[in-house]
C-alpha positions in Angstrom: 105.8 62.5 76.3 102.6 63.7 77.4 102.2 66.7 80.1 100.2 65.6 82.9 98.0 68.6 83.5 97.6 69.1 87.5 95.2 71.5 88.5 95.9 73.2 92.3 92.7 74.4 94.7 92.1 74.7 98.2 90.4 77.2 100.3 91.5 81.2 101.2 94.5 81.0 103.4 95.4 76.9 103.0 98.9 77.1 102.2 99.0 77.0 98.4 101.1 79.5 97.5 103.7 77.3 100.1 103.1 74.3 97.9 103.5 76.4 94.7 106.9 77.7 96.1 107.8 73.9 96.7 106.6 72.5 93.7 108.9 75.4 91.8 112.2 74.7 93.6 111.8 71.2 92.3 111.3 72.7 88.9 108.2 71.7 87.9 106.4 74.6 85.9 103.4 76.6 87.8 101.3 79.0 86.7 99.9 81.1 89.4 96.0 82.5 88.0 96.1 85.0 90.7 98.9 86.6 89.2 97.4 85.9 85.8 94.3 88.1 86.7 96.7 90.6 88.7 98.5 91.6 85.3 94.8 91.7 83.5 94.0 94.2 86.2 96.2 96.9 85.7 95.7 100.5 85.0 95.2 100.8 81.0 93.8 97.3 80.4 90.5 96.8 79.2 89.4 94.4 82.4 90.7 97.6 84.0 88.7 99.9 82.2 85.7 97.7 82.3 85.9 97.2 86.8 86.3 101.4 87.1 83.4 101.3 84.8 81.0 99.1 86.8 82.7 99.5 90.4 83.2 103.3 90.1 86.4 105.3 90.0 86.1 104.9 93.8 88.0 102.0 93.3 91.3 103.5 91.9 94.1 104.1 94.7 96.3 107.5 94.0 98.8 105.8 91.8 95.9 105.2 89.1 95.7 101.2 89.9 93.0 99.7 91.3 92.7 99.5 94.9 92.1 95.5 95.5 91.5 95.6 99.2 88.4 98.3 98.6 87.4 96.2 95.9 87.4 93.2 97.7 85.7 94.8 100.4 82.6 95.2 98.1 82.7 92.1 96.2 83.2 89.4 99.2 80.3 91.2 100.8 78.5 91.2 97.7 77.2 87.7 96.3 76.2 89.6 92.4 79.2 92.2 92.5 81.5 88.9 93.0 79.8 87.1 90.3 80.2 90.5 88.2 84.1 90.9 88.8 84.5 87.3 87.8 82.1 87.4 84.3 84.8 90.1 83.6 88.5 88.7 84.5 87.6 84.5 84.8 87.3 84.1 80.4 90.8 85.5 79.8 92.2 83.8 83.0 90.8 80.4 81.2 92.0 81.7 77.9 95.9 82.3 79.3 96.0 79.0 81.2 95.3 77.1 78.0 97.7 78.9 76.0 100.5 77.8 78.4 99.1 74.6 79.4 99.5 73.2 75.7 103.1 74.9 75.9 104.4 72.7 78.3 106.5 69.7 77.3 107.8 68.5 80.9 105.8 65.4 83.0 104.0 68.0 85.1 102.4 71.2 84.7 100.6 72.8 87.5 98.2 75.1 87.7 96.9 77.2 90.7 93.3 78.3 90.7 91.4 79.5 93.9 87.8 78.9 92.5 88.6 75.7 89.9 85.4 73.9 91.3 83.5 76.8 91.6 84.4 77.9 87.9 83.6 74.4 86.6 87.2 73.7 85.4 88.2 70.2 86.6 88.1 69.1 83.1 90.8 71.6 81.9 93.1 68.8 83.9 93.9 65.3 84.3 93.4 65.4 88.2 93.4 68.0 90.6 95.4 68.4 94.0 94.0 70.3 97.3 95.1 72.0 99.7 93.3 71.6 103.1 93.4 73.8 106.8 90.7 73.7 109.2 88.4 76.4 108.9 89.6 78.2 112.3 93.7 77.8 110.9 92.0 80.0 107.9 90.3 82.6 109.6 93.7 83.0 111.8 96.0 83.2 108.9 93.5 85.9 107.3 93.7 87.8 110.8 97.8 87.7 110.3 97.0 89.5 107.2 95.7 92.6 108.6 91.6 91.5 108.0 89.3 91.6 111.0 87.0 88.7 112.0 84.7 90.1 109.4 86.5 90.6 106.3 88.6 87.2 106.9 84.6 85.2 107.1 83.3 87.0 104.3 86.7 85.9 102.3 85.5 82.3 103.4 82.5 82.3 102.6 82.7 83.4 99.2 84.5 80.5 97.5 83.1 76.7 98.4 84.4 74.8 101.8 87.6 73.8 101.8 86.0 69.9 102.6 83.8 70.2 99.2 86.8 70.9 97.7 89.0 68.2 99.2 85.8 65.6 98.7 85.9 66.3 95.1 89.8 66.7 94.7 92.3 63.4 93.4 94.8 64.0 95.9 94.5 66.4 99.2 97.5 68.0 101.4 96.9 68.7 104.9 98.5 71.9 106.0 97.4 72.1 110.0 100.7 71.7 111.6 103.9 73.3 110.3 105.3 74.2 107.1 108.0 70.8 106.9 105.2 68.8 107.3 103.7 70.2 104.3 106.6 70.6 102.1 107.1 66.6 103.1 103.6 65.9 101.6 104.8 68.0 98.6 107.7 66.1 97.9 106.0 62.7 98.2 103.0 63.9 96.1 105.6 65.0 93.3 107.2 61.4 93.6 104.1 59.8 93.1 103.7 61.7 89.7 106.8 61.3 88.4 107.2 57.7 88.8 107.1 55.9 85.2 103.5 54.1 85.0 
């Protein structure tokens, strides 16, 4: 049986870590690339030692790891530092997604990337499902965070609009009114895939 390879986008604050949680309770394996560059980022790596290098030791907290919300603070406000942070974590991210990708044997594999289009990686899958909010439903959710008006547009504005996205995407889910509604579209998406062709 062949693994269909999904590959999960949507903009900053769309609901795709609620979708992730969904898809995992009906046991379909995810592999969150968030997480994937998290654990490439800790004190004592060499993506570590490479961002203190570049970024300063500025960007350490007191525990010795690095302090994301000060580095996000320069590179979402900082077009080149972005692209610098990413030419430094993005090539292993790719390289540990493929590694589990071919070790899946189920009918689904999923895999959650924030900047797929943006990294060029829609032909690492065999289609690709988005999740989409309304801009303002973003910038709100940021704000619940703890990120001013500021920080939660710059956040925005540094990956592609959630609409590219969608435009480009096989199969969208709408997350603008509440959380059932989502997890509905979830469950009906997964149905669609695992029906035998």
């Amino acid at each position: 049986m062949t693994t269909k390879r999904i590959g999960l986008t949507g903009g900053i604050a769309c609901g795709k870590s609620e979708v992730s949680r969904r898809l995992t309770a009906a046991e379909i394996p995810v592999l969150d690339t968030d997480q994937v560059a998290h654990e490439l980022m800790r004190s004592g790596t060499e993506v570590f030692h490479r961002i203190v290098e570049h970024f300063g030791p500025g960007m350490k907290n007191e525990d010795g790891e690095l302090d994301r919300r000060r580095l996000g603070e320069v590179v979402f406000s900082d077009e080149q530092a972005l692209n610098e942070l990413n030419r430094m974590v993005h090539p292993e991210v790719v390289s540990r997604l493929r590694t589990w990708l071919s070790e899946q044997t189920g009918t689904l594999a999923v895999v959650v990337i924030p900047l797929l289009m943006e990294c060029g990686l829609e032909n690492e899958f065999d289609g690709v499902l988005c999740v989409w909010s309304p801009e303002e439903q973003m910038k709100a959710r940021l704000m619940n965070r703890g990120f001013d008006a500021r920080q939660a547009e710059s956040r925005i504005r540094a990956q592609w609009s959630v609409d590219e996205k969608a435009k480009r995407a096989n199969w969208i889910l709408t997350n603008n009114t509440t959380l059932p509604d989502l997890y509905k579209q979830v469950d009906t998406w997964i149905r669609n895939q695992t029906v035998p062709e």
